[in-house]
C-alpha positions as CSV (number, residue, x, y, z in Angstrom):
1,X,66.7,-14.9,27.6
2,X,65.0,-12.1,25.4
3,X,66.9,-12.8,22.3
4,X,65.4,-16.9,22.6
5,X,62.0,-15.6,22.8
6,X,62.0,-12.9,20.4
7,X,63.8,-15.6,18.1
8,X,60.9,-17.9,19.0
9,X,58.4,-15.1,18.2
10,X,60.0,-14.3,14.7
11,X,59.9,-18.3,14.0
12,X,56.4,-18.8,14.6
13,X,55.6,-15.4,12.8
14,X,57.6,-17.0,9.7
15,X,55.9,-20.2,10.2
16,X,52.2,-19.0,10.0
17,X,52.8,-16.6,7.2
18,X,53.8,-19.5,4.9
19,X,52.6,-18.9,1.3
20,X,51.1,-21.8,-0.8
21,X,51.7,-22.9,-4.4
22,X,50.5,-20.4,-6.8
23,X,47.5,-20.6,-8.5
24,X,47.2,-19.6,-12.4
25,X,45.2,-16.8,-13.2
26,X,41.6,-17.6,-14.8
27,X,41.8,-17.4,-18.4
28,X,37.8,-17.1,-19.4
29,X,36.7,-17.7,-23.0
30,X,33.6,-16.9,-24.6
31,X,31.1,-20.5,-25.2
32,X,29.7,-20.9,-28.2
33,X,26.8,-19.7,-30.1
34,X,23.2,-21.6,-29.6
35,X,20.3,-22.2,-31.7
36,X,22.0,-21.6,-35.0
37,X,19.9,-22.1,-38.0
38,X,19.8,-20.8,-41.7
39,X,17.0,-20.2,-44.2
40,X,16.4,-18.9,-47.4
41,X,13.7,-15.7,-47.7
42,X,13.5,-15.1,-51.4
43,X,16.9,-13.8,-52.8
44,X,18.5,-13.6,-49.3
45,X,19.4,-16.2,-46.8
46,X,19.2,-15.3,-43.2
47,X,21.4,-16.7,-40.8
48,X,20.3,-16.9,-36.4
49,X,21.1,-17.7,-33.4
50,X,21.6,-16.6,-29.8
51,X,24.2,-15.1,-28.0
52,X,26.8,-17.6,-25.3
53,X,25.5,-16.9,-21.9
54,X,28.1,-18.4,-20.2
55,X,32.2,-19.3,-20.7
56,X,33.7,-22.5,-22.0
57,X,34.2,-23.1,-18.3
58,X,30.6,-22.7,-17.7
59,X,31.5,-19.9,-15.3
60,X,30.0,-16.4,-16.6
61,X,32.3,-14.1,-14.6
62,X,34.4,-11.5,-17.1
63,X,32.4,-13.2,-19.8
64,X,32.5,-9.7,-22.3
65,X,31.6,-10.5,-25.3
66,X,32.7,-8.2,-27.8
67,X,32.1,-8.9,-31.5
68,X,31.2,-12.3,-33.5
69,X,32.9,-13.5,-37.1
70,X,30.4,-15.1,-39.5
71,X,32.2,-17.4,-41.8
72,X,31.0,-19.5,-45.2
73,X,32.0,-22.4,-47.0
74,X,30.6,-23.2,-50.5
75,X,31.1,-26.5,-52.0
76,X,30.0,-27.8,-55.4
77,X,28.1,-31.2,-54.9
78,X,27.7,-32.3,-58.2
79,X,31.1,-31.0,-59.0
80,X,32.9,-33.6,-56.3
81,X,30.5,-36.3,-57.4
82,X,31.6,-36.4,-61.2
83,X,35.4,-36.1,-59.5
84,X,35.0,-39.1,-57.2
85,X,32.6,-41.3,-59.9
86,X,34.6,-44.3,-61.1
87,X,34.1,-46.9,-64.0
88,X,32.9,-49.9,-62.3
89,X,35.8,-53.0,-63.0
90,X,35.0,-56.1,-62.4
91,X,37.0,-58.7,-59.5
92,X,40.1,-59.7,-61.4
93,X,41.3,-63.2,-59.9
94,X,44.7,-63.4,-57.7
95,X,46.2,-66.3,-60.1
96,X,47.5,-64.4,-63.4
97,X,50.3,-64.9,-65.8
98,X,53.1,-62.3,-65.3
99,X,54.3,-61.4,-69.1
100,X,56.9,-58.9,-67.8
101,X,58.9,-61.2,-65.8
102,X,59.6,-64.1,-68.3
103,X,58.6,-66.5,-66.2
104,X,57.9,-70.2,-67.8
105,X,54.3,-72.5,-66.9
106,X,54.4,-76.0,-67.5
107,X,54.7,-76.9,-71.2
108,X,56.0,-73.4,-72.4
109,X,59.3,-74.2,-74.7
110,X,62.8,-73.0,-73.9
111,X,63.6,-70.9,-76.6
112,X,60.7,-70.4,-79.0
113,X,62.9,-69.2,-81.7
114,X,64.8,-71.9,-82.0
115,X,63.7,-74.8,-84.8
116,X,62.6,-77.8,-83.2
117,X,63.9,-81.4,-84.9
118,X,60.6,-83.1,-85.8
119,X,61.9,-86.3,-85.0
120,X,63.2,-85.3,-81.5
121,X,60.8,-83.8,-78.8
122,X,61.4,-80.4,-77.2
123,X,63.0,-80.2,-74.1
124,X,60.4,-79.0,-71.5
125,X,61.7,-77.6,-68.9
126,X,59.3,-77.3,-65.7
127,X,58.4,-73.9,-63.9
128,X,58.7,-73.1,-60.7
129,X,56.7,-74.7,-58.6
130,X,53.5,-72.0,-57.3
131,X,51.9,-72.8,-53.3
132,X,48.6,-72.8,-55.6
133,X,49.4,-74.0,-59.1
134,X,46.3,-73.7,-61.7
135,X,45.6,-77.0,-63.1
136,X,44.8,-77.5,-67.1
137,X,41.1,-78.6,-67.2
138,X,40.7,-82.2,-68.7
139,X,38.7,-82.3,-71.7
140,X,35.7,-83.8,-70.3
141,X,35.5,-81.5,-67.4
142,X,34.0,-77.6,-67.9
143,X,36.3,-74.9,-68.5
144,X,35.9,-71.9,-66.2
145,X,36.0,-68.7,-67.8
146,X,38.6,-66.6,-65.9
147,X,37.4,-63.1,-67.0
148,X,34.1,-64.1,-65.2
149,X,33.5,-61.8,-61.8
150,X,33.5,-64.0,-58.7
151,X,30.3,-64.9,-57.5
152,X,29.1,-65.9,-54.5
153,X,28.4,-69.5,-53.3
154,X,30.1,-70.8,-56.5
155,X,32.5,-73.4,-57.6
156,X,36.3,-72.9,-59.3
157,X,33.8,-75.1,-61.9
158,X,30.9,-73.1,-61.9
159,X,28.7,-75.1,-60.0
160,X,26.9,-74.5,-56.8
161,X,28.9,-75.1,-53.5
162,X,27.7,-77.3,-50.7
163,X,25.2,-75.7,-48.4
164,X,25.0,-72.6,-50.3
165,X,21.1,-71.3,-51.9
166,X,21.1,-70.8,-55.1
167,X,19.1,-67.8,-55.1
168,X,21.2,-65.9,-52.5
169,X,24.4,-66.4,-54.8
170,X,24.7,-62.6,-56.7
171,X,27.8,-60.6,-57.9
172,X,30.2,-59.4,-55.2
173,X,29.6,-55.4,-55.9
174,X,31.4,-53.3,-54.1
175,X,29.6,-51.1,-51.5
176,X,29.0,-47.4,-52.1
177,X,31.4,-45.0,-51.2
178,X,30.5,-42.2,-49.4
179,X,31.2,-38.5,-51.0
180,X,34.1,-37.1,-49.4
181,X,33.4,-33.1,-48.9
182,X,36.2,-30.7,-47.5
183,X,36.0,-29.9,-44.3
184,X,34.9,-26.4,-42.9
185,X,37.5,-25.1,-40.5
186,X,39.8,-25.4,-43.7
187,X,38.0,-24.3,-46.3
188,X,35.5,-21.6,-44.8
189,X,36.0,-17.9,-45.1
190,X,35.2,-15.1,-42.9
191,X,32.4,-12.7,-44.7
192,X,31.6,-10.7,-41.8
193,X,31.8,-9.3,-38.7
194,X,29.3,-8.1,-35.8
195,X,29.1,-6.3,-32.5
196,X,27.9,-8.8,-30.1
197,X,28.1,-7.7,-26.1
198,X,24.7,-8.8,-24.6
199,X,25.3,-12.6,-23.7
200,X,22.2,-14.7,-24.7
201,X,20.6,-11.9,-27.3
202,X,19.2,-12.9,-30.4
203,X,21.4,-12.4,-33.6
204,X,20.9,-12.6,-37.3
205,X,22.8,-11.9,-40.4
206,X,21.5,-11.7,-43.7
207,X,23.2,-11.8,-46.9
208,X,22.3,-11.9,-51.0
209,X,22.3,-15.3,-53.1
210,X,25.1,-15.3,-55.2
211,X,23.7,-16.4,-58.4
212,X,26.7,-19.4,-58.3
213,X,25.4,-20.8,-55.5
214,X,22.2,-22.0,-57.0
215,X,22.7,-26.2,-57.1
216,X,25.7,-25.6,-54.2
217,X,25.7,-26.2,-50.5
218,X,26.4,-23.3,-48.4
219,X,27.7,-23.4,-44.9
220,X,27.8,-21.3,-42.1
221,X,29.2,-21.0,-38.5
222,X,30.0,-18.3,-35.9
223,X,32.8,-17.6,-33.5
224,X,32.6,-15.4,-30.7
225,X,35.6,-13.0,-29.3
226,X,35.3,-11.4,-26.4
227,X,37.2,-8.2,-25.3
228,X,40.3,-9.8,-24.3
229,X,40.9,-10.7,-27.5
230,X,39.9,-14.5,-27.1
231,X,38.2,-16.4,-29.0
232,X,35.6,-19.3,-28.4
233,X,34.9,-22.4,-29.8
234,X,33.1,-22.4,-33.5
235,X,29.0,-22.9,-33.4
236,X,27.6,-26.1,-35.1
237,X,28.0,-25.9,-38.8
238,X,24.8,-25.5,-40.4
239,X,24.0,-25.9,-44.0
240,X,21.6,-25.1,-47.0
241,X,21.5,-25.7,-50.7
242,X,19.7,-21.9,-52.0
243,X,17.2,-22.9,-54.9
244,X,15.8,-19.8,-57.1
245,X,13.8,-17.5,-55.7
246,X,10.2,-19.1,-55.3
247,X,7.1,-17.1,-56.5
248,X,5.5,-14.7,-53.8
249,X,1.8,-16.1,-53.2
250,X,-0.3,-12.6,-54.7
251,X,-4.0,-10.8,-53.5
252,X,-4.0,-11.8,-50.2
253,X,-6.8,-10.8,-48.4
254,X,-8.8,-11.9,-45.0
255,X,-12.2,-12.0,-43.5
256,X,-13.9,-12.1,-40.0
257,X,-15.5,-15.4,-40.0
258,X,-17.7,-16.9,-37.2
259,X,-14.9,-17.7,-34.8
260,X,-12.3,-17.2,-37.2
261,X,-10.3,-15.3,-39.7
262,X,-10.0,-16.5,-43.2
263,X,-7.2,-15.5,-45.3
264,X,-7.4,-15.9,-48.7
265,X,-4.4,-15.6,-51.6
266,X,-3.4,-16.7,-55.0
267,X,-0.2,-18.3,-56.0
268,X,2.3,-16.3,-57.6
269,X,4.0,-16.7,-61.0
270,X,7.4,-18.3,-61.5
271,X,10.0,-16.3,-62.4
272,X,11.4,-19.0,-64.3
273,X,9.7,-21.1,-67.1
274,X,9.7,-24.8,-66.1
275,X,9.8,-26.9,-68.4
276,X,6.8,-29.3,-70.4
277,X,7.0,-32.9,-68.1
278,X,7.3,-35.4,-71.1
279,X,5.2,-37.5,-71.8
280,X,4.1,-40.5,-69.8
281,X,5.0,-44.2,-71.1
282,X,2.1,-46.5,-71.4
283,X,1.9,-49.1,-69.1
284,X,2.1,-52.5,-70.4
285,X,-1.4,-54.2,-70.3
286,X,-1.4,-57.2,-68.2
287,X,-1.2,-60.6,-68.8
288,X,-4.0,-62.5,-68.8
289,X,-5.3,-64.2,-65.5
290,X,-2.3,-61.4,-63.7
291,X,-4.0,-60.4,-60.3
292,X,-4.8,-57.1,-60.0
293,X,-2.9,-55.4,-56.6
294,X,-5.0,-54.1,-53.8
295,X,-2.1,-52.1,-52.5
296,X,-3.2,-48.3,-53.4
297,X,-0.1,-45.9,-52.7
298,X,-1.2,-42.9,-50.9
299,X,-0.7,-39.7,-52.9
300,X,1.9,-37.2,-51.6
301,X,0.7,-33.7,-52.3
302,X,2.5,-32.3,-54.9
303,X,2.2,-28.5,-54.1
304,X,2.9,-25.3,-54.0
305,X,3.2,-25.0,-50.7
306,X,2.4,-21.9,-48.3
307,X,2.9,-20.5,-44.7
308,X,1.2,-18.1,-43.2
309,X,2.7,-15.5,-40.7
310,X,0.2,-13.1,-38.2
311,X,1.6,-10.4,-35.7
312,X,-0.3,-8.1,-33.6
313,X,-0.7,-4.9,-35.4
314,X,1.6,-3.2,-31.7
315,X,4.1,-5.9,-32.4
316,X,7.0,-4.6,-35.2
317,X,8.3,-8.2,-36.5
318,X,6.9,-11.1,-37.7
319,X,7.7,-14.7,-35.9
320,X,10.0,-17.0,-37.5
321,X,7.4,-19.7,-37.1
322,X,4.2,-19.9,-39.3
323,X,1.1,-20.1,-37.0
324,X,0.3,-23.7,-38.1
325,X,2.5,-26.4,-37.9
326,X,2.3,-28.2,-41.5
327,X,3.2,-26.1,-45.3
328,X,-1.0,-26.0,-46.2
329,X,-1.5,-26.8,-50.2
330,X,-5.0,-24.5,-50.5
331,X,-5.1,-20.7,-51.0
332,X,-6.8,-20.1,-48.1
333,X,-6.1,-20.6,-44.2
334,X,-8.6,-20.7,-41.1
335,X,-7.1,-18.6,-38.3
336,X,-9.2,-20.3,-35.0
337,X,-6.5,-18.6,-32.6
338,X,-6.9,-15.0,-33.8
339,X,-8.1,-12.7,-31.0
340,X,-10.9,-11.0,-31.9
341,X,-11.2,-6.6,-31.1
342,X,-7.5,-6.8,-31.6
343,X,-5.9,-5.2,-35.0
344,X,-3.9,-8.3,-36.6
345,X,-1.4,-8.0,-39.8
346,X,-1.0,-11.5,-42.1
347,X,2.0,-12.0,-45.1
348,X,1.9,-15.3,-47.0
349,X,5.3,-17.3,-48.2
350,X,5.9,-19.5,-50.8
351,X,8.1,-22.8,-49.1
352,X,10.0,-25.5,-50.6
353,X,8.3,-29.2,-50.2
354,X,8.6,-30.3,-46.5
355,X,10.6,-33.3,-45.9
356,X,9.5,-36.5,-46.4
357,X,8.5,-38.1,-42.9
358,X,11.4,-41.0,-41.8
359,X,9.9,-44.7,-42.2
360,X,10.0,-46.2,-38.9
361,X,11.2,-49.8,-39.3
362,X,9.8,-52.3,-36.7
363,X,12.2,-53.6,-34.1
364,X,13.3,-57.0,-34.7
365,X,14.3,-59.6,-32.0
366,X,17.4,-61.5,-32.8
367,X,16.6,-64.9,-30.9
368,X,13.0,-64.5,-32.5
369,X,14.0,-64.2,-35.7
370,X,16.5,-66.8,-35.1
371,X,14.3,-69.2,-33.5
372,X,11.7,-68.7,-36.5
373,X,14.6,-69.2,-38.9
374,X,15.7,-72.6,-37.3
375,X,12.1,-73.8,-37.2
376,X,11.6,-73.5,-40.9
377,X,15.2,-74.7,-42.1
378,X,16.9,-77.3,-39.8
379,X,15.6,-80.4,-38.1
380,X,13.2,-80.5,-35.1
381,X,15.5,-81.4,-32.8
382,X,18.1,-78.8,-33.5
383,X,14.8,-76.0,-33.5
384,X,14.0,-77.4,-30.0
385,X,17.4,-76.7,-29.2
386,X,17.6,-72.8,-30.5
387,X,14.1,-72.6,-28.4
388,X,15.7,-73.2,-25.4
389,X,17.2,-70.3,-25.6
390,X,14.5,-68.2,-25.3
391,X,14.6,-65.9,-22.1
392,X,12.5,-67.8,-19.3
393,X,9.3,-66.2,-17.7
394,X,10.1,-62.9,-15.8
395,X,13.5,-62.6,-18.0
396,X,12.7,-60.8,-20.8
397,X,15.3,-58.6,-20.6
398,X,17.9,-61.7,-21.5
399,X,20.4,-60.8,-23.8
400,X,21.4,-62.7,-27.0
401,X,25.4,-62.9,-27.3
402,X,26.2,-61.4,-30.4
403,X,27.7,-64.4,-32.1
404,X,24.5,-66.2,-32.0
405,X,22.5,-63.7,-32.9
406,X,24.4,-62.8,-36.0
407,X,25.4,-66.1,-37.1
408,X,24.8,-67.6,-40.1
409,X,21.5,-70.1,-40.3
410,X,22.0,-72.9,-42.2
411,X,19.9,-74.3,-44.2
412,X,18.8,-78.0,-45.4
413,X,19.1,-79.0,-48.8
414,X,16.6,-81.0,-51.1
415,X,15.7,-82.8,-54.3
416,X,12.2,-80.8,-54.4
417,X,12.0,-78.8,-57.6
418,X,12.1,-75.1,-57.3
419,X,9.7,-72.8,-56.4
420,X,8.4,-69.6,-58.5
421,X,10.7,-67.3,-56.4
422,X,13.7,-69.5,-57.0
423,X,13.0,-69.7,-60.2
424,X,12.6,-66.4,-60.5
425,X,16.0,-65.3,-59.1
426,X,17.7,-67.6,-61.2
427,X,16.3,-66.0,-64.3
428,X,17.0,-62.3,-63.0
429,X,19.9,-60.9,-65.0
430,X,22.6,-59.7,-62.8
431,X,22.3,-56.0,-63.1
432,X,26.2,-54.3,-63.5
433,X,26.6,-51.1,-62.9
434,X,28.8,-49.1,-65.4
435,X,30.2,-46.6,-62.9
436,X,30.6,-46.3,-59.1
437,X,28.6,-43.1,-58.1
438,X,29.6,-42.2,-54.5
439,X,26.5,-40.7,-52.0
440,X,25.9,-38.2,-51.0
441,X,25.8,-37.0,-47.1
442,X,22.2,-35.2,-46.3
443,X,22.0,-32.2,-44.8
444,X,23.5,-31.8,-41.4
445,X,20.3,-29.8,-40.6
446,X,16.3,-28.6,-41.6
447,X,17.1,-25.5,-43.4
448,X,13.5,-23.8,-44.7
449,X,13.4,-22.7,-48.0
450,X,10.7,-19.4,-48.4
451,X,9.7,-16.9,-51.0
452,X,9.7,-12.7,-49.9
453,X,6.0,-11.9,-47.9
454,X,3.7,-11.0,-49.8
455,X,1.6,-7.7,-49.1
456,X,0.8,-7.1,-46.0
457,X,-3.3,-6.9,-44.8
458,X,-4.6,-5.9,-41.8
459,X,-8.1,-6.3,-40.0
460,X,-9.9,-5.6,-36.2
461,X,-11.6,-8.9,-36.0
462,X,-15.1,-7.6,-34.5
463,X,-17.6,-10.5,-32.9
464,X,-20.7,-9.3,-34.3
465,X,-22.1,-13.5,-34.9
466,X,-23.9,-14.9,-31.9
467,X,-25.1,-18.6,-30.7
468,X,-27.5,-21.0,-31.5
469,X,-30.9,-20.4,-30.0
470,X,-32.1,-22.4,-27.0
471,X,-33.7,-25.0,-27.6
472,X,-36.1,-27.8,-25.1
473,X,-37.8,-25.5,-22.9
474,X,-40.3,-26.7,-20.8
475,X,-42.3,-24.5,-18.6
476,X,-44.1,-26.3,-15.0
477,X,-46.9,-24.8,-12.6
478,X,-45.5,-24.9,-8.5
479,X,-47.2,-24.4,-5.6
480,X,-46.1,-20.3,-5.9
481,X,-44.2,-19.7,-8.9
482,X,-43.3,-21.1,-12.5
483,X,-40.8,-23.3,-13.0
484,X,-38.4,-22.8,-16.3
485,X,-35.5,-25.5,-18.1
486,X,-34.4,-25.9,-20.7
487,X,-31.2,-27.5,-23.3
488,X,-27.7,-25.8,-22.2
489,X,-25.9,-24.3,-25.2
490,X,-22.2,-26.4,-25.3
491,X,-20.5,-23.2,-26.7
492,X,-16.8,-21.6,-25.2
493,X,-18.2,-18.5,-26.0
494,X,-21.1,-19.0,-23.9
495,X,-21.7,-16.4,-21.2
496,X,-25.8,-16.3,-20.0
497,X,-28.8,-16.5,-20.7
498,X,-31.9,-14.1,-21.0
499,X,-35.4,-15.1,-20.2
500,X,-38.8,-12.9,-21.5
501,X,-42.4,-13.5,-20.3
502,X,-45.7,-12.3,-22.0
503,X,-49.3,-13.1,-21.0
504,X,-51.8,-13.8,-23.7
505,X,-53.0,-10.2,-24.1
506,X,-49.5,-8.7,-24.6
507,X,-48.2,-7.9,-28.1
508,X,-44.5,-8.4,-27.3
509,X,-42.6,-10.2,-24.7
510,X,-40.7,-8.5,-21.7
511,X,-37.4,-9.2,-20.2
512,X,-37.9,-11.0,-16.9
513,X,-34.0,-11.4,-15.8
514,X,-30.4,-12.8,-17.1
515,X,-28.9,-16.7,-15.6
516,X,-25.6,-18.4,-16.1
517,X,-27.5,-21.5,-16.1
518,X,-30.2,-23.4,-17.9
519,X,-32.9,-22.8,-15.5
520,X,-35.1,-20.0,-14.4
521,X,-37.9,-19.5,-11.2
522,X,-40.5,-16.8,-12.1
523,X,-42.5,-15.9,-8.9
524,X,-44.6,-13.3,-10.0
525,X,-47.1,-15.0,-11.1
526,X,-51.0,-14.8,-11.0
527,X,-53.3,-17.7,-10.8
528,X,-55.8,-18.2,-13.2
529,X,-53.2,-16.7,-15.9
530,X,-51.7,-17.7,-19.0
531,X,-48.1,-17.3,-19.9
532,X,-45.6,-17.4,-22.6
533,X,-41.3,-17.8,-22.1
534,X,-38.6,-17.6,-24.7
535,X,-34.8,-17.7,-23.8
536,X,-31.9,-16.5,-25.6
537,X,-28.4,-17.2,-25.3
538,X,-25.6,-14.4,-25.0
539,X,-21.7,-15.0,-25.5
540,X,-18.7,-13.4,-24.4
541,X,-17.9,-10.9,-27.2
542,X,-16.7,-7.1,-26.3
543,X,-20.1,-6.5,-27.4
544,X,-22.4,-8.9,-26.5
545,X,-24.0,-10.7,-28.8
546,X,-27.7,-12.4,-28.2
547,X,-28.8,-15.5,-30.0
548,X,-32.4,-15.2,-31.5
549,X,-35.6,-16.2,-29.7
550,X,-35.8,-20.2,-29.3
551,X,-39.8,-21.6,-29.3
552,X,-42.0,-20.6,-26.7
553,X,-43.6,-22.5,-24.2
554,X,-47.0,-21.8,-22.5
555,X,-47.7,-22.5,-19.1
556,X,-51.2,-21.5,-17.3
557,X,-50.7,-20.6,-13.6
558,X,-53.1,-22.9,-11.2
559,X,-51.2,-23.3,-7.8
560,X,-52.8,-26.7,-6.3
C-alpha cells in the first residue's frame, strides 16, 4: 500500500512539473535613425539626425546603442545622362524584304543571270504565299511612302481613317525614359564612424566638398550598431547636389527700433566670375490688328537670397531654422519677436533660390467631364443617355466604373470647313526630336544650400520709445467730484495711465494718481474753481516709459 501511493505521489509530482516548448531568446536590434537631413554651409556639408529610441521590434529593452556608420554615394548625373541618350529612330514597318534569306516576291526572275529569249517570256515563278502580302499600288491609286513614321489615325493610303480628328492624329513618339541611377546599398561607401549610446540624441557629421562633387549628387545614410554587434536597418537616403560656395552676405549690423530690431547687411562678392548674360533677341513686332494679351506673368524674384539666424547671447549654438519662414531678397530684416533687455547675437547666410511652389491642378470629375464631352460631340439622345448617369440627389459619393470613365468619346463627323485651331494644327510641323534624352529623378528630399555666417553682432535691445499720447478727453462737473474719459490707447505694450491736475494759478500740472483704464474720478475738488487734466499713457518696458502730455481739458467746478 505505501509503494502505490508514493508511486502516485512521484506521478503527480512529474505531471505538474511538465516543461513547455522552448521559447527563443530575444534577439534586439537597434531601429533606425530619424529626422535625417543634409545641407550645405559654405565649403562643408552637414549631415543630422536623431538617435533610434527604440528596437526594430519597437521594444526598447537591451536597446545599447554603441556606435553609428555614415556612408556616401556619389553619382555623376550628367555623366549617366550622356550614357543613356539615344539617337531618336523612327517606327520601321513590320512588312520588309529579307535580302539575306533569298527569298523570291511575286515577279522577281529565277535566275537573273541567265539571258532571257526575247521572243519567249520568263518563267515566273510565284513566292510563298505571306498571311499579310503587300499589294503593288495601281497606278491611279497613291503610293505610300514606306520610310514614313506611322502616324496616328491614318490610312495604309495616307488618308484619314473613319471617325478619327484630324488634328489629334501626331507622330507616335516614344515616351521618355526615366534615368536609371545605381542604387545606394551597392554602390555607397562607408566614410565614417561615430560613438552613438544615448538613444534619441541629436547627431551631426560634417565633412569638406570635394571639389569633384560640384555638378554631382551626393548621398547619405546611417546605420546604427549596438553593443552586441548588431546592426539596424539603414536611415532614409537623403540627397544633395553641392554647388560652389555662395558669397557670405558682409557689414552686418543691427539697431533697436521701436518694437523691433533691424539688421542691416550687404551682399557679398562672388568668388567666382559669372559670366556676361548675352544679349536679348528682339521680339518680333506684331502683326497688324494682333490683340495684345492681358495675361501679365507675375515676376519671380530673382535674388540673392538671405536668412537670418538670432540666439540669445546665454545660448552657445545657433538654430538650424532662420527666424522667418521665407529666403527675404532685401539687405535688411525686421526682427518683431526679439525680446527686448535681453543680449541677442545675429549671423546672416547666403541660400540657394527656394523651390518653386507645386501647381496645384484642379480636380476633375470623370462623369462631368464625360457628360460635358457627350453634350458637345454626339447626338441629343445619346447625351441624355450619359446624363443619366449622373449620381442622383443625396448620392454624390457614386462612383464612375473605370471603363466608362476612361473610354474613348467619340465624336461626329461633318462637311463644315475647318476652324482656325484645326487649321492651325494641320499646319504645325511635326517637331522630331534628334535624340532620346532620359529624365531625370528630382531630389528624394529639400536639402538647403547656405553660404558660412557672416560676422557675428550683438545688441541689449533697451525700450527707451513710448506710446502715443491720449487723445479725447473730456472732463464733466458731478454732484461732488469731476468726472474724467477719455480714448483708450489699442497698444500690447500698454500698461496705465497717469492723470495731472492744475488750477488756473498754477504754473505746472501735478500728478493726481495712475489707472489701468480710460477713466478717472477726482474728488478733491472745490466749487467755484477752475481746473485743467492731461493724461499720459505708460507701457510695459523694464523701464517704464511715459507717452507725452495729450490736450488739456478745462472743467470749472459748480456742484448743482
Amino acid at each position: 500500500m505505501r509503494l502505490v501511493v508514493l508511486s502516485a505521489l512521484l506521478l503527480a509530482l512529474t505531471a505538474c512539473g511538465r516543461r513547455g516548448d522552448p521559447l527563443p531568446p530575444r534577439r534586439p536590434f537597434p531601429d533606425g535613425a530619424n529626422n535625417v537631413a543634409v545641407r550645405q554651409e559654405g565649403t562643408r556639408i552637414r549631415l543630422s539626425w536623431t538617435a533610434p529610441s527604440r528596437n526594430t521590434d519597437g521594444t526598447t529593452e537591451k536597446l545599447e546603442l554603441a556606435e553609428v556608420e555614415i556612408r556616401r554615394q556619389v553619382v555623376d548625373i550628367n555623366a549617366l545622362v550622356e550614357e543613356q541618350t539615344r539617337p531618336f529612330e523612327l517606327p520601321q514597318d513590320d512588312e520588309t524584304e529579307d535580302e539575306d534569306t533569298g527569298d523570291l516576291l511575286e515577279g522577281d526572275i529565277e535566275d537573273p543571270g541567265t539571258p532571257a529569249d526575247p521572243e519567249t517570256p520568263p518563267e515566273v515563278v510565284p513566292a510563298e504565299p505571306e498571311p499579310s502580302p503587300v499589294e503593288p499600288a495601281e497606278p491611279d491609286e497613291p503610293v505610300v511612302d514606306q520610310s514614313l513614321p506611322a502616324v496616328e489615325g491614318l490610312t495604309e493610303a495616307g488618308e484619314l481613317a473613319e471617325g478619327e480628328d484630324l488634328k489629334d492624329s501626331r507622330l507616335r513618339i516614344p515616351a521618355t525614359p526615366a534615368l536609371v541611377v545605381p542604387n545606394f546599398a551597392p554602390e555607397s561607401r562607408p566614410v565614417a564612424t561615430m560613438t552613438s549610446i544615448e538613444p534619441g540624441a541629436p547627431m551631426s557629421f560634417e565633412e569638406d566638398i570635394d571639389p569633384s562633387w560640384i555638378g554631382k549628387r551626393v548621398s547619405y545614410a546611417v546605420i546604427y550598431t549596438n553593443q552586441r554587434n548588431r546592426r539596424g536597418p539603414r536611415s532614409p537616403v537623403v540627397q544633395i547636389e553641392p554647388v560652389v560656395a555662395l558669397p557670405v552676405p558682409l557689414q552686418p549690423a543691427v539697431e533697436a527700433r521701436d518694437g523691433y530690431v533691424l539688421v542691416t547687411w550687404a551682399a557679398g562678392v562672388p568668388s567666382i566670375v559669372v559670366a556676361p548674360e548675352p544679349e536679348p533677341e528682339l521680339a518680333p513686332e506684331p502683326s497688324p490688328g494682333a490683340e495684345e494679351s492681358s495675361d501679365i506673368e507675375e515676376e519671380l524674384p530673382t535674388g540673392p537670397f538671405f536668412s537670418v539666424f538670432r540666439r540669445a547671447a546665454n545660448v552657445p549654438d545657433y538654430p538650424v531654422n532662420p527666424i522667418h519662414a521665407v529666403p527675404v531678397t532685401q539687405t535688411e530684416f525686421r526682427d518683431s519677436a526679439v525680446a527686448f533687455d535681453v543680449e541677442s547675437c545675429y549671423v546672416i547666410r547666403e541660400v540657394a533660390a527656394p523651390p518653386p511652389a507645386p501647381v496645384i491642378e484642379p480636380e476633375i470629375d470623370p462623369l462631368d467631364t464625360l457628360t460635358d464631352t457627350l453634350e458637345q460631340s454626339v447626338p441629343e439622345d445619346v447625351a441624355a443617355a450619359a446624363a443619366d448617369l449622373q449620381a442622383p440627389a443625396g448620392q454624390a459619393d457614386l462612383a464612375v466604373p473605370t471603363d466608362l470613365a476612361d473610354a474613348a468619346v467619340p465624336t461626329v463627323q461633318t462637311d463644315e470647313p475647318l476652324g482656325s485651331e484645326d487649321a492651325a494644327a494641320l499646319e504645325a510641323p511635326i517637331e522630331i526630336p534628334e535624340f532620346i534624352v532620359p529624365s531625370i529623378p528630382p531630389l528624394t528630399n529639400t536639402a538647403k544650400i547656405e553660404s558660412d555666417p557672416s560676422d557675428e553682432v550683438c545688441l541689449t535691445p533697451v525700450d527707451v520709445f513710448a506710446l502715443p499720447a491720449p487723445v479725447g478727453l473730456v472732463a464733466v462737473s458731478s454732484e461732488s467730484s469731476v468726472l474724467l474719459t477719455w480714448n483708450d490707447v489699442e497698444q500690447d505694450e500698454l500698461s496705465g495711465y497717469r492723470v495731472y491736475r492744475r488750477e488756473s494759478d498754477q504754473a505746472d500740472f501735478e500728478l493726481l494718481g495712475e489707472v489701468v483704464v480710460p477713466s478717472f474720478t477726482d474728488a478733491g475738488v472745490a466749487a467755484g474753481t477752475t481746473y485743467f487734466y492731461v493724461v499720459t499713457a505708460l507701457d510695459d518696458a523694464a523701464q517704464v516709459n511715459e507717452s507725452p502730455r495729450g490736450a488739456p481739458a478745462e472743467v470749472r467746478f459748480e456742484p448743482p
